[in-house]
C-alpha positions in Angstrom: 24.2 -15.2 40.2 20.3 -15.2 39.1 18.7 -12.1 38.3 14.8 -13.4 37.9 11.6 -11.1 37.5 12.1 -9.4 40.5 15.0 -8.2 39.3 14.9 -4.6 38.0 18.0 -3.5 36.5 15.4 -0.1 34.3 18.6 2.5 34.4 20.8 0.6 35.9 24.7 1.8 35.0 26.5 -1.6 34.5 29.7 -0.5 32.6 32.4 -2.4 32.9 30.3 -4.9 35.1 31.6 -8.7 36.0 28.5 -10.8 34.3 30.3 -14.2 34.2 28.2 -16.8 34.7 25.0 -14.6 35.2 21.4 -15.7 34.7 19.4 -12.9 33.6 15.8 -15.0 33.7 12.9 -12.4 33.2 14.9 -9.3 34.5 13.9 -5.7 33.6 17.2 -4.1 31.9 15.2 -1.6 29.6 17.7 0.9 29.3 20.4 -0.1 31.2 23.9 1.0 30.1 25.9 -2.2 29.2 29.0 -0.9 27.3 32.1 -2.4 28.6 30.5 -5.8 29.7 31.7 -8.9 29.0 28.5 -9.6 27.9 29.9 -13.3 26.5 30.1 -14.2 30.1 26.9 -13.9 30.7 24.8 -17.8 31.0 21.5 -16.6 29.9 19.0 -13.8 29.1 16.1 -15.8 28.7 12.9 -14.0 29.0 14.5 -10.9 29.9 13.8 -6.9 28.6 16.5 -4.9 27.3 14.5 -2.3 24.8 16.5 1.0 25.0 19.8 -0.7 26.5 22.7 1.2 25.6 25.6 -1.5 24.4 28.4 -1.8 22.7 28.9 -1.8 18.9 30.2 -5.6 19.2 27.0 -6.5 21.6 24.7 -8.1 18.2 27.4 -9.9 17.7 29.1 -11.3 20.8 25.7 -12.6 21.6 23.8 -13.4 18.5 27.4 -15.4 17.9 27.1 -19.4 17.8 23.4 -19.0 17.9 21.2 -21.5 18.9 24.0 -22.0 21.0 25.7 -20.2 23.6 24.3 -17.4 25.5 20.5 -18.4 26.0 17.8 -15.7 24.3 14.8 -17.2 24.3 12.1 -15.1 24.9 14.4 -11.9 24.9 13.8 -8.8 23.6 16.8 -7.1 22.5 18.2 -3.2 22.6 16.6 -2.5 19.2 13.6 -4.4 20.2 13.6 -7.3 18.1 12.9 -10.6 19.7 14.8 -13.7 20.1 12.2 -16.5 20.6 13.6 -19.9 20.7 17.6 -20.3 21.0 18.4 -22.0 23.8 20.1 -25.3 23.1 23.1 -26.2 25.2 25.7 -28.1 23.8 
């Protein structure tokens, strides 16, 4: 599935949501509720907003894991607002 600008997710309650193999390119997720997601399912989050997101404990490091690699973050600015700008190399 590809979530892409138009995508607004802003509030959105994804616990326990299926995310394999989602492209999150762009999408809106400020302050959407992520705990319980596989988030290491998840293809990409390039480009995409997620200041205020409530996630998991393990969430920094389920997807900051195996960086450059692995789930794509460029572009993204994360729950705590920080910004991932270049890290997406596939192996």
């Amino acid at each position: 599935m590809f979530f892409t600008s138009h995508s607004n997710f802003r509030g959105a309650d994804l616990r326990g949501a299926n995310l394999n193999h989602v492209w999150f390119t762009d999408a809106d997720l400020r302050g959407a509720d992520l705990r319980g997601t596989n988030v290491e399912a998840i293809h990409t989050l390039k480009g995409a907003d997620l200041r205020g997101a409530l996630v998991d404990e393990s969430f920094y490091i389920v997807v900051l894991n195996d960086q450059p690699y692995g789930i794509c973050l460029g572009n993204t600015t994360l729950p705590n607002g920080d910004r991932a700008v270049a890290s997406c190399e596939f192996r």
